[in-house]
Legacy VTK file of the C-alpha trace (Angstrom):
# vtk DataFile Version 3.0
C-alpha trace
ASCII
DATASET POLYDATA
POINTS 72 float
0.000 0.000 0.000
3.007 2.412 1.082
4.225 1.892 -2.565
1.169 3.138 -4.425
1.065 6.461 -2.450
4.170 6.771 -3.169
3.737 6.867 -6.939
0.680 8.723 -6.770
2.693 11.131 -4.666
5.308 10.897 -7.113
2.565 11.057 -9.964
1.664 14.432 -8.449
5.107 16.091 -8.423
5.865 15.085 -11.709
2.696 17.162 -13.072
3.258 20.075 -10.683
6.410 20.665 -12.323
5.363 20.340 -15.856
2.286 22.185 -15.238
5.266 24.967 -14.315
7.911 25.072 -16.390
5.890 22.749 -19.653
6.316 19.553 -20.882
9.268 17.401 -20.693
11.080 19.267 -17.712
10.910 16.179 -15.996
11.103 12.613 -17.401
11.251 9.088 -15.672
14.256 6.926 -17.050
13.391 4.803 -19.975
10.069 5.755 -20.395
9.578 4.890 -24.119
7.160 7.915 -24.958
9.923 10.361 -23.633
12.215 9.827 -26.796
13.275 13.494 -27.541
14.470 14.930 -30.934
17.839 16.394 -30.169
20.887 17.648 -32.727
23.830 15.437 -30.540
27.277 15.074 -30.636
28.990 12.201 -30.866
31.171 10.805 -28.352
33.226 8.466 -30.184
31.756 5.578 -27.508
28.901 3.751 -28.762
27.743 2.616 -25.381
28.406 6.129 -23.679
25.818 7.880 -26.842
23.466 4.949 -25.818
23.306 5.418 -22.290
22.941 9.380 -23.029
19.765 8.341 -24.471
20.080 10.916 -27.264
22.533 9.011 -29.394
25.464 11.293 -28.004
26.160 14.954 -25.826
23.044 17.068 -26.520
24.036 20.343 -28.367
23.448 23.735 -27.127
23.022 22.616 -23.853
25.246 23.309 -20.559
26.746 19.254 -19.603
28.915 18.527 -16.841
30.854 15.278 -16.672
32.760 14.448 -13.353
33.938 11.681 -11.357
36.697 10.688 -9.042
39.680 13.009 -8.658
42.704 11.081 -11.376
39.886 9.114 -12.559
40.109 10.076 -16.367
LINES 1 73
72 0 1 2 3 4 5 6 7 8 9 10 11 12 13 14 15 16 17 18 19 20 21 22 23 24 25 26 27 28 29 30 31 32 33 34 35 36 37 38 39 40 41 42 43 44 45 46 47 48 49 50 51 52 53 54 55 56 57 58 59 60 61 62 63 64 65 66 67 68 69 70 71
């Protein structure tokens, strides 16, 4: 029971913030009807432009990659 209010609670955010700053501001990961039609850059990595989800690094947009200090 927890788990359904949960997702109805979770539901409700999700609209509240598109109902503020429009459609797809927020997304859940993987959802299939989310598929966006971005101009990307390629990474070079097949499996890195995959897991972007937009075949690469979005253009025109402000990305940040970090990690580990010395890691790369």
């Amino acid at each position: 029971m927890a788990n359904n209010d949960k997702l109805r609670a979770l539901d409700s955010a999700m609209h509240q913030i598109e109902k503020d700053f429009g459609k797809g501001s927020i997304m859940r990961l993987g959802e299939a009807s989310t598929k966006m039609n971005v101009e990307t850059i390629p990474t070079g990595a097949l499996s890195l432009d995959i897991a972007l989800g937009v075949g690469g690094i979005p253009r025109g947009r402000v990305i940040e990659i970090y990690g580990p200090e010395s890691s790369g």
